[in-house]
Backbone atoms as SQL, in Angstrom:
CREATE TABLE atoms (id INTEGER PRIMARY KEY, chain TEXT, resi INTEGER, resn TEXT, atom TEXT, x REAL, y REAL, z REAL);
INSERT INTO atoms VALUES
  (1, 'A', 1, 'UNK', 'N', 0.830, -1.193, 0.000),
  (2, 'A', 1, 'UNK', 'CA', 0.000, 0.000, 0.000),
  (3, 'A', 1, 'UNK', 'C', 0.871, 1.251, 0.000),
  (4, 'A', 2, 'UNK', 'N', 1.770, 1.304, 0.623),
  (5, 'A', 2, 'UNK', 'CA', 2.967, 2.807, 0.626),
  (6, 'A', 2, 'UNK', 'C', 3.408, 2.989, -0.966),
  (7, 'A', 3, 'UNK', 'N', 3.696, 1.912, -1.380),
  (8, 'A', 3, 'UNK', 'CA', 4.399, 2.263, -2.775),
  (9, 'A', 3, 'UNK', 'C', 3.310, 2.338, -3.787),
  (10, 'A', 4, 'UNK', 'N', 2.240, 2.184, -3.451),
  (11, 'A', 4, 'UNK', 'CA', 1.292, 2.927, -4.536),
  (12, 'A', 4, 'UNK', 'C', 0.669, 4.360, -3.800),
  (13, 'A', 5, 'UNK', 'N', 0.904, 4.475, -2.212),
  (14, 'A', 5, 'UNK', 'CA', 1.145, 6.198, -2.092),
  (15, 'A', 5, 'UNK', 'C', 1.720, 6.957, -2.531),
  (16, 'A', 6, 'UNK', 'N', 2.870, 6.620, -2.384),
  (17, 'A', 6, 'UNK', 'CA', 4.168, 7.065, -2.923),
  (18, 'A', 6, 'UNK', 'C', 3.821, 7.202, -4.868),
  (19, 'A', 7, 'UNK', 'N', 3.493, 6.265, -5.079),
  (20, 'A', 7, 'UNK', 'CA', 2.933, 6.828, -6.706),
  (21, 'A', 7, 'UNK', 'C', 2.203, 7.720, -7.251),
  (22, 'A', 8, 'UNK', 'N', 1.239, 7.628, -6.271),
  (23, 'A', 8, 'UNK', 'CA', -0.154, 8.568, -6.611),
  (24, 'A', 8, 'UNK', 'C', 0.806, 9.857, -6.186),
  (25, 'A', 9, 'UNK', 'N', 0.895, 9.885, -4.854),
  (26, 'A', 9, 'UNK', 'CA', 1.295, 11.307, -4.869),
  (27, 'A', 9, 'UNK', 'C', 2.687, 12.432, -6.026),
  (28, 'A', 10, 'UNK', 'N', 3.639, 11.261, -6.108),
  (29, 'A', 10, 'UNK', 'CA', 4.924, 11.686, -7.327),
  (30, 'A', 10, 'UNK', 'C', 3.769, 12.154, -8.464),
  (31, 'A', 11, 'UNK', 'N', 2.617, 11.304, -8.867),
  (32, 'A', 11, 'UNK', 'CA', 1.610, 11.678, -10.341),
  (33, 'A', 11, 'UNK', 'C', 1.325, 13.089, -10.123),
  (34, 'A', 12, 'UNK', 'N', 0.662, 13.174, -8.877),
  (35, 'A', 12, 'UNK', 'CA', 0.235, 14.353, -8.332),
  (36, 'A', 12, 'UNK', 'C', 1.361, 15.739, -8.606),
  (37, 'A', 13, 'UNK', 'N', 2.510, 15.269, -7.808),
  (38, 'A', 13, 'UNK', 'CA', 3.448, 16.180, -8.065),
  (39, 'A', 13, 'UNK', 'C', 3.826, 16.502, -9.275),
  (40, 'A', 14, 'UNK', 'N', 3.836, 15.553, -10.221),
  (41, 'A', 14, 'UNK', 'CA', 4.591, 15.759, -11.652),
  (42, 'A', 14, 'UNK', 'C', 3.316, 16.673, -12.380),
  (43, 'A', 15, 'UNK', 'N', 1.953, 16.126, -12.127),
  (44, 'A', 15, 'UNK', 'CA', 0.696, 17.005, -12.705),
  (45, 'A', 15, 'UNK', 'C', 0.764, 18.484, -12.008),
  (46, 'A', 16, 'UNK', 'N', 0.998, 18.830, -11.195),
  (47, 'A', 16, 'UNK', 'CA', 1.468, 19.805, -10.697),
  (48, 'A', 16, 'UNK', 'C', 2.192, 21.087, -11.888),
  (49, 'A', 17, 'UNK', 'N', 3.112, 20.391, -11.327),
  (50, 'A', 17, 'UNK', 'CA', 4.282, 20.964, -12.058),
  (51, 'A', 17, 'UNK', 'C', 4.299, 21.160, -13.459),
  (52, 'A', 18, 'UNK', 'N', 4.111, 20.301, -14.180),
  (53, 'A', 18, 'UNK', 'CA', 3.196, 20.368, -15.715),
  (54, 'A', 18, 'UNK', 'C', 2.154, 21.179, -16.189),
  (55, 'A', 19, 'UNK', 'N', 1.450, 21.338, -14.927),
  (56, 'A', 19, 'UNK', 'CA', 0.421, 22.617, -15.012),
  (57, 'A', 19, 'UNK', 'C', 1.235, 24.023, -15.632),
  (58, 'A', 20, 'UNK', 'N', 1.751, 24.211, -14.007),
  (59, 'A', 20, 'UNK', 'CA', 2.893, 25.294, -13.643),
  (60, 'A', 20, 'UNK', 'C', 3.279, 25.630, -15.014),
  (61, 'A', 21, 'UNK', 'N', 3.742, 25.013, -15.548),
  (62, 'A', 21, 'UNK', 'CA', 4.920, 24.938, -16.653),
  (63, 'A', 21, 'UNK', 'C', 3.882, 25.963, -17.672),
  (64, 'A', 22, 'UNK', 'N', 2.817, 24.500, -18.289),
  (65, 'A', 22, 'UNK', 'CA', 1.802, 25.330, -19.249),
  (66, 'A', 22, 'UNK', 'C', 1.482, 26.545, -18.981),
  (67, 'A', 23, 'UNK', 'N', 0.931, 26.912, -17.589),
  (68, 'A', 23, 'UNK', 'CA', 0.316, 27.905, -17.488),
  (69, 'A', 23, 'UNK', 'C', 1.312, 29.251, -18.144),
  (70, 'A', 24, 'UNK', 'N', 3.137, 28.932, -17.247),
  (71, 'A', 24, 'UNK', 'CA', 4.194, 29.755, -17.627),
  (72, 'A', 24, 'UNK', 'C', 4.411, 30.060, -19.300),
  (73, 'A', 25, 'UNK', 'N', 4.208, 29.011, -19.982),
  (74, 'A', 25, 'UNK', 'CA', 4.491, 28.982, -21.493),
  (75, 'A', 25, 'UNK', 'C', 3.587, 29.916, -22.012),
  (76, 'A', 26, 'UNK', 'N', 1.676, 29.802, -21.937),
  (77, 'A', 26, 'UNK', 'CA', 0.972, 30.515, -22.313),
  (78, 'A', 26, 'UNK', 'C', 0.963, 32.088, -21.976),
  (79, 'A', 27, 'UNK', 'N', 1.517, 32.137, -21.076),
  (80, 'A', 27, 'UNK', 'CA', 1.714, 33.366, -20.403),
  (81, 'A', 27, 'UNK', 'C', 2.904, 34.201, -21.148),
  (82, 'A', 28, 'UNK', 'N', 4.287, 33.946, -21.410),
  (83, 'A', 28, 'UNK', 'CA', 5.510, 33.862, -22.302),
  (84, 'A', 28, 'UNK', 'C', 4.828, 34.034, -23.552),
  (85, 'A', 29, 'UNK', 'N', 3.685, 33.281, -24.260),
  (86, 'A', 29, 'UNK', 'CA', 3.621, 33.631, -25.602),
  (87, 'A', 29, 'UNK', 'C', 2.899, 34.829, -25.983),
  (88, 'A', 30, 'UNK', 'N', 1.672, 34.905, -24.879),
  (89, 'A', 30, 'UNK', 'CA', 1.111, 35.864, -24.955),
  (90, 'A', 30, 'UNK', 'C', 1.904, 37.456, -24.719),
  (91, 'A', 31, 'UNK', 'N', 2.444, 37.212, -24.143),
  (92, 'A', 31, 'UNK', 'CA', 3.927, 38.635, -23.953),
  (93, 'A', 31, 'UNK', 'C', 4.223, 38.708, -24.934),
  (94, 'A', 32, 'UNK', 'N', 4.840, 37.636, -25.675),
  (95, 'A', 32, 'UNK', 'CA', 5.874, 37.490, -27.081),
  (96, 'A', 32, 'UNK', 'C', 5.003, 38.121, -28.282),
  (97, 'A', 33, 'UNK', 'N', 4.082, 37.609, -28.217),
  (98, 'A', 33, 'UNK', 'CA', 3.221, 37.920, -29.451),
  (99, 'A', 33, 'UNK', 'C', 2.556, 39.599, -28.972),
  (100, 'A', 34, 'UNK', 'N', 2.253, 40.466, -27.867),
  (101, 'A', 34, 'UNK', 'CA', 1.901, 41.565, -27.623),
  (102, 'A', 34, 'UNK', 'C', 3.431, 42.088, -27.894),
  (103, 'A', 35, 'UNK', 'N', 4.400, 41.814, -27.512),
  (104, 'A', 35, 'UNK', 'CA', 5.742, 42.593, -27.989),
  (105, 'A', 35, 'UNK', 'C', 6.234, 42.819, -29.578),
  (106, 'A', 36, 'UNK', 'N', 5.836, 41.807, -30.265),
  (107, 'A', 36, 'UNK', 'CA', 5.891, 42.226, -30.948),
  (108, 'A', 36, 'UNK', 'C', 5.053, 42.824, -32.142),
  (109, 'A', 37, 'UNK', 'N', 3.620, 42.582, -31.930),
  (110, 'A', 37, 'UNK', 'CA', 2.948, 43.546, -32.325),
  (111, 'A', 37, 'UNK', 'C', 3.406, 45.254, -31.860),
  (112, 'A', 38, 'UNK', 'N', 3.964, 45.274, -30.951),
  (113, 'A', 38, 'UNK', 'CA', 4.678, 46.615, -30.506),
  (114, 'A', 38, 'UNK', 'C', 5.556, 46.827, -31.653),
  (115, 'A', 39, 'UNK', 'N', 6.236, 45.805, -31.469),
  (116, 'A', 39, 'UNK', 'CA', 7.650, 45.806, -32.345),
  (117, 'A', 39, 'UNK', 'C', 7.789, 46.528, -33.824),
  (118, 'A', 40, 'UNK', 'N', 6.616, 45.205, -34.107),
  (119, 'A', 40, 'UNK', 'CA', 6.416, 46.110, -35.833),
  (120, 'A', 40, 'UNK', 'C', 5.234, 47.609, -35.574),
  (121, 'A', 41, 'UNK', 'N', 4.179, 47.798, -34.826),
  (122, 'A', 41, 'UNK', 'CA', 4.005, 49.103, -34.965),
  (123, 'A', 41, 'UNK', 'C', 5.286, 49.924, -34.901),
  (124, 'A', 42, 'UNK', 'N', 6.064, 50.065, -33.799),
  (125, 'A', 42, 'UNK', 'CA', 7.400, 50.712, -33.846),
  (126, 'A', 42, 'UNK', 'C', 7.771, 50.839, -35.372),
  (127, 'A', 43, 'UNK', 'N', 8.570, 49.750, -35.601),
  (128, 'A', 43, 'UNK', 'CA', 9.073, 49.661, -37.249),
  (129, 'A', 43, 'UNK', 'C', 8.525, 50.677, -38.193),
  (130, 'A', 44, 'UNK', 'N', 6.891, 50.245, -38.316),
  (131, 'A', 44, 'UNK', 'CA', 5.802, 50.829, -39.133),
  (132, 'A', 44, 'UNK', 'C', 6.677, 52.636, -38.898),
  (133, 'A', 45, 'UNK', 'N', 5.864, 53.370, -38.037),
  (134, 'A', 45, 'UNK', 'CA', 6.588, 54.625, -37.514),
  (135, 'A', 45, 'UNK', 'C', 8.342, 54.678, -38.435),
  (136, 'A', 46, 'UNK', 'N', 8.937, 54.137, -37.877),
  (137, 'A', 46, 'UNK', 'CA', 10.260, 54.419, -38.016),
  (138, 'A', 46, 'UNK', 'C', 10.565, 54.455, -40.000),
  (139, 'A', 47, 'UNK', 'N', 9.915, 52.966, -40.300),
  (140, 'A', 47, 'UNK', 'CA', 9.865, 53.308, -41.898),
  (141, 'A', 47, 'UNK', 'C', 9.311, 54.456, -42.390),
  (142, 'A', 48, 'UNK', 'N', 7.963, 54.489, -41.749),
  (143, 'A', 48, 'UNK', 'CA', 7.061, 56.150, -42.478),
  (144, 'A', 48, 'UNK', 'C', 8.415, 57.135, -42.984),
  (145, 'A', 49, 'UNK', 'N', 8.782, 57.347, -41.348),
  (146, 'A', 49, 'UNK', 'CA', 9.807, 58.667, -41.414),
  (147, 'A', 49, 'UNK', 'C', 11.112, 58.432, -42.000),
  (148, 'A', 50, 'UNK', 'N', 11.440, 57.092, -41.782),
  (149, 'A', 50, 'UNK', 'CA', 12.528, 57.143, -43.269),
  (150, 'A', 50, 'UNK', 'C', 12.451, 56.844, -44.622),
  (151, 'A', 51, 'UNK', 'N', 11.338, 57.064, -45.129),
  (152, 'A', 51, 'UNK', 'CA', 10.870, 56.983, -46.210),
  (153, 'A', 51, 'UNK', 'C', 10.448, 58.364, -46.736),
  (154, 'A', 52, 'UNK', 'N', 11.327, 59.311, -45.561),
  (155, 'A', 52, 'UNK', 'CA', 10.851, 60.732, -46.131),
  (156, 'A', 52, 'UNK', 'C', 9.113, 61.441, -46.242),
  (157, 'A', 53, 'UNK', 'N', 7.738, 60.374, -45.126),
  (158, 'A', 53, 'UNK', 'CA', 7.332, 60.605, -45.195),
  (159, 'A', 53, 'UNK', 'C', 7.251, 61.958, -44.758),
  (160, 'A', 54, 'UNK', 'N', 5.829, 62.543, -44.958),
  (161, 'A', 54, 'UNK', 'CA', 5.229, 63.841, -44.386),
  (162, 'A', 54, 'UNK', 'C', 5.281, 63.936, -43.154),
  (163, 'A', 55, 'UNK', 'N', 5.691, 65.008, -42.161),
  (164, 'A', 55, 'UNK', 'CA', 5.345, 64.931, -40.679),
  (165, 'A', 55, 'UNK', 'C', 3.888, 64.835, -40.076),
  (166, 'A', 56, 'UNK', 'N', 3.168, 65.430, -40.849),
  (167, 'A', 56, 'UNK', 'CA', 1.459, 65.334, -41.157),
  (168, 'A', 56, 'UNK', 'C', 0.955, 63.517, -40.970),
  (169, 'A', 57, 'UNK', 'N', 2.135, 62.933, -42.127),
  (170, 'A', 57, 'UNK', 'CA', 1.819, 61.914, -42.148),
  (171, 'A', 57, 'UNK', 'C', 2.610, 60.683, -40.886),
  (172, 'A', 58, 'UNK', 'N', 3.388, 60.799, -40.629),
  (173, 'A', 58, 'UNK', 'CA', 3.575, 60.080, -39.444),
  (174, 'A', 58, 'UNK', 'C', 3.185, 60.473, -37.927),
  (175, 'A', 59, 'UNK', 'N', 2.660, 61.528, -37.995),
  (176, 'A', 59, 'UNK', 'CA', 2.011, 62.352, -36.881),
  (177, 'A', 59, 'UNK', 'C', 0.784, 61.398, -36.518),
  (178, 'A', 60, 'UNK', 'N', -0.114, 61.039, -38.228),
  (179, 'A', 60, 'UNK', 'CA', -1.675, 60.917, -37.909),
  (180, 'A', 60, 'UNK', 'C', -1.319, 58.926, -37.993),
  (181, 'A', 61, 'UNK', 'N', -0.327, 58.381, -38.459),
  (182, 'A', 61, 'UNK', 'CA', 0.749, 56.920, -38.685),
  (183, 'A', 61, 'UNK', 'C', 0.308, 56.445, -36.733),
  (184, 'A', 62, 'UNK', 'N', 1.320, 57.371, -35.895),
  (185, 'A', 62, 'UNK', 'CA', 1.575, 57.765, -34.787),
  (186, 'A', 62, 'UNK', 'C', 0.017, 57.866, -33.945),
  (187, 'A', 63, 'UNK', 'N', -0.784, 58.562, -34.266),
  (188, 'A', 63, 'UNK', 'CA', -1.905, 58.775, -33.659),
  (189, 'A', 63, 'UNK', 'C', -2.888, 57.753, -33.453),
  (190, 'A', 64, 'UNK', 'N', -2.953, 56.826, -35.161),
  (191, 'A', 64, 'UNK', 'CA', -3.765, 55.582, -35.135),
  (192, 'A', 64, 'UNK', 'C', -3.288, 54.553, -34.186),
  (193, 'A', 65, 'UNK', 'N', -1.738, 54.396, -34.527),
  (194, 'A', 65, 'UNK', 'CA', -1.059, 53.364, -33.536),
  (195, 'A', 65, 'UNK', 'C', -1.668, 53.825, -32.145),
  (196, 'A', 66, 'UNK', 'N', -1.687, 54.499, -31.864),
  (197, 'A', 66, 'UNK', 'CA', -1.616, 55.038, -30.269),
  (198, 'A', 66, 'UNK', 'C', -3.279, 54.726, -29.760),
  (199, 'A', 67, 'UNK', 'N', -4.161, 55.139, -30.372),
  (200, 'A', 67, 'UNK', 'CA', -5.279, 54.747, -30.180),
  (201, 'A', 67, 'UNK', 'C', -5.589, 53.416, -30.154),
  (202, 'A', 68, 'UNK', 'N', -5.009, 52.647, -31.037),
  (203, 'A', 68, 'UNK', 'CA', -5.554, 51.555, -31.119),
  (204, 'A', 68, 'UNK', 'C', -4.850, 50.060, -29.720),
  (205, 'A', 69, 'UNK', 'N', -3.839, 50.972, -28.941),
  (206, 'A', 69, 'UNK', 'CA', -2.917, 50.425, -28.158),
  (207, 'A', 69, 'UNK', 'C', -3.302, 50.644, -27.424),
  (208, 'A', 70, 'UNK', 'N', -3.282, 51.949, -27.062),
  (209, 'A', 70, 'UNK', 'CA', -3.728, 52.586, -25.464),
  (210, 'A', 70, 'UNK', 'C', -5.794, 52.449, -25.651),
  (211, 'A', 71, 'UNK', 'N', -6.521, 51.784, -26.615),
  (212, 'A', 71, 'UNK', 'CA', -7.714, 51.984, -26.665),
  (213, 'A', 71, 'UNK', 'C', -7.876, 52.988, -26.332),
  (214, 'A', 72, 'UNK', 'N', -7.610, 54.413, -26.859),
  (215, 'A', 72, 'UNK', 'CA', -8.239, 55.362, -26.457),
  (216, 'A', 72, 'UNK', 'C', -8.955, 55.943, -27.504),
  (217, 'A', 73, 'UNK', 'N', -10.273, 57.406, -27.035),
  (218, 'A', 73, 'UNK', 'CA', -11.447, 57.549, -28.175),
  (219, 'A', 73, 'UNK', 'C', -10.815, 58.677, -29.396),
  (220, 'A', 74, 'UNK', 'N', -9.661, 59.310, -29.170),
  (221, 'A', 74, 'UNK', 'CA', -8.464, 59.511, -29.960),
  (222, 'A', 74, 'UNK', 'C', -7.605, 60.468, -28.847),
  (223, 'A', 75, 'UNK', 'N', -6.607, 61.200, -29.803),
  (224, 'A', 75, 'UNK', 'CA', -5.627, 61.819, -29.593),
  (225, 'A', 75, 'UNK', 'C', -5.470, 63.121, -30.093),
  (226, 'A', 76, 'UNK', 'N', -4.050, 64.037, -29.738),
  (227, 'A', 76, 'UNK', 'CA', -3.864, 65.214, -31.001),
  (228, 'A', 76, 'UNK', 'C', -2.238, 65.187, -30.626),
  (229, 'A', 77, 'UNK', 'N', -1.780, 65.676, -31.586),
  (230, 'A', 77, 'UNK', 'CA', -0.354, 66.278, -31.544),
  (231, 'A', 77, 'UNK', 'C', -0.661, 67.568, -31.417),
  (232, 'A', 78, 'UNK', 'N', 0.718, 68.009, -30.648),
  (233, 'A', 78, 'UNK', 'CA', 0.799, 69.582, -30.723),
  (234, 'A', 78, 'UNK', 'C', 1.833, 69.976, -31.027),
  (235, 'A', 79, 'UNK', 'N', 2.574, 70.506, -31.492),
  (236, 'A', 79, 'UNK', 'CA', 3.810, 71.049, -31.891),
  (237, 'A', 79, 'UNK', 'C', 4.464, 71.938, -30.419),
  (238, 'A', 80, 'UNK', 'N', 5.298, 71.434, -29.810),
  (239, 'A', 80, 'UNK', 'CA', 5.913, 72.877, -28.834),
  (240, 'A', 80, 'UNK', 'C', 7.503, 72.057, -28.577),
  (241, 'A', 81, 'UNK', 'N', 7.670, 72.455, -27.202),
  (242, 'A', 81, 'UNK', 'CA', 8.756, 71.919, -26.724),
  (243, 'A', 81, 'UNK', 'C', 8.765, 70.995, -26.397),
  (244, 'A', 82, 'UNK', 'N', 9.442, 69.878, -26.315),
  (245, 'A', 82, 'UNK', 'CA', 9.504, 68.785, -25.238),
  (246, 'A', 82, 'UNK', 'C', 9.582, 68.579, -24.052),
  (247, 'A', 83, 'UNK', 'N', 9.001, 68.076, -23.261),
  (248, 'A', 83, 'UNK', 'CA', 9.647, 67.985, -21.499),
  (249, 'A', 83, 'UNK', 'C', 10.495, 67.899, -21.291),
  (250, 'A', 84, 'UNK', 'N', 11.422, 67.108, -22.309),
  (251, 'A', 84, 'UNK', 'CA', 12.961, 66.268, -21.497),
  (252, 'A', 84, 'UNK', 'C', 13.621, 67.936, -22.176),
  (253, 'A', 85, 'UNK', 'N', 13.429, 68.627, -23.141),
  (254, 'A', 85, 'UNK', 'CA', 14.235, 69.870, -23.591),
  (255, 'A', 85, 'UNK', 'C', 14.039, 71.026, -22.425),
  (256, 'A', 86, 'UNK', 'N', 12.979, 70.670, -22.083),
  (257, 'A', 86, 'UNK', 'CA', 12.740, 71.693, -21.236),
  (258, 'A', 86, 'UNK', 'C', 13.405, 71.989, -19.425),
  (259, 'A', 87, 'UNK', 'N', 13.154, 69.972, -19.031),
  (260, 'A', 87, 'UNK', 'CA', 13.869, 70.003, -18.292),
  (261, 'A', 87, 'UNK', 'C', 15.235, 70.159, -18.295),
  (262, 'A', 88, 'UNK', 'N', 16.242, 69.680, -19.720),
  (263, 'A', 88, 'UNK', 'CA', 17.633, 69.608, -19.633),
  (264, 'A', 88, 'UNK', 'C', 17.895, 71.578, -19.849),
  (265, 'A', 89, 'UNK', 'N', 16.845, 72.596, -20.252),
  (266, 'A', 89, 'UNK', 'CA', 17.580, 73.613, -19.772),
  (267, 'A', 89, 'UNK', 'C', 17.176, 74.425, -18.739),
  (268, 'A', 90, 'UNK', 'N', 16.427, 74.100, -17.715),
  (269, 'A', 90, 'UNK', 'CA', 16.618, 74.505, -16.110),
  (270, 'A', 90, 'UNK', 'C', 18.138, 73.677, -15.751),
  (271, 'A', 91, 'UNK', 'N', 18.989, 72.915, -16.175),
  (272, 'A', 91, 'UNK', 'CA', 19.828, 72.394, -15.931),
  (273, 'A', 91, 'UNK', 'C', 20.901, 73.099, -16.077),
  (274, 'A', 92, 'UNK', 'N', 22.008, 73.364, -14.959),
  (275, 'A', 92, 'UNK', 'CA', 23.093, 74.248, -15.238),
  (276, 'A', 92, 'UNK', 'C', 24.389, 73.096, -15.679),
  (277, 'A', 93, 'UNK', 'N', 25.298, 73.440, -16.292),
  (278, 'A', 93, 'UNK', 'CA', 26.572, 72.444, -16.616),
  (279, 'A', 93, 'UNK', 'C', 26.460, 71.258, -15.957),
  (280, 'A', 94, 'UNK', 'N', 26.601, 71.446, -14.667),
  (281, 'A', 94, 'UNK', 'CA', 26.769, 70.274, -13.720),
  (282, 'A', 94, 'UNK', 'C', 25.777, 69.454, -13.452),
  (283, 'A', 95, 'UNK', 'N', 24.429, 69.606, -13.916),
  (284, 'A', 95, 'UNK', 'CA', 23.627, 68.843, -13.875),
  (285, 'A', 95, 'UNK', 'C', 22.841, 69.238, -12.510),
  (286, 'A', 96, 'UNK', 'N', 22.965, 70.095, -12.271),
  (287, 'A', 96, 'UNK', 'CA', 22.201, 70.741, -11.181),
  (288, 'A', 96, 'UNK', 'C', 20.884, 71.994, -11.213),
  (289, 'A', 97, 'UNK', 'N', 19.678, 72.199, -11.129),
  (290, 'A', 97, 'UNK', 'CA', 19.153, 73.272, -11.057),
  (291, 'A', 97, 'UNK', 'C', 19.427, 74.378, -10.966),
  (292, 'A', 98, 'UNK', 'N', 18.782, 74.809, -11.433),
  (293, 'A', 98, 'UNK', 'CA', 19.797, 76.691, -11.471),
  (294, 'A', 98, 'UNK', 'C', 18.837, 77.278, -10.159),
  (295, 'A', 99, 'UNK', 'N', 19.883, 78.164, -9.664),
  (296, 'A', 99, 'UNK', 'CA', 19.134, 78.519, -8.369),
  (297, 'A', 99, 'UNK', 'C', 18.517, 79.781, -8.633),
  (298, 'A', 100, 'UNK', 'N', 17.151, 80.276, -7.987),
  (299, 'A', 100, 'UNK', 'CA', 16.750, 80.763, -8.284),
  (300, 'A', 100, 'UNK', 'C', 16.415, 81.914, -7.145);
């Protein structure tokens, strides 16, 4: 009787673990396959604009992607400064805030 405990339960353990595993794999592909749908939208973008498209046109390229990712009911571009430009010139040489 022990060594068919001892069986059932190792089945148990190995079904276990086999689960585990699947569950990990489906999980891995589903990442894999959302990354790279990223991947090539990225690409998409990056060809537009080296293909000399229009800024018009990778703007609205840019806008569809974005909606259709972030599900949102749309977007706009605006033309100004950037944040990161803006923050790097409150920045004095040293990488410090300018005092004010």
């Amino acid at each position: 009787m022990g060594d068919e405990l001892r069986t059932a339960v190792l089945l148990l353990v190995v079904g276990l673990i086999v689960s585990q595993l699947a569950v990990r794999t489906r999980r891995l592909q589903a990442v894999t396959v959302t990354d790279a749908a990223r991947m090539s939208s990225l690409q998409g973008t990056v060809r537009l604009a080296e293909d000399g498209g229009s800024p018009e046109a990778v703007v609205e390229y840019v806008r569809r992607e974005l909606v259709g990712l972030l599900g949102l009911r749309g977007c706009r571009f605006e033309y100004g400064t950037s944040l990161a430009a803006q923050a790097g010139a409150a920045l004095d040489t040293a990488g410090l805030p300018h005092q004010v």
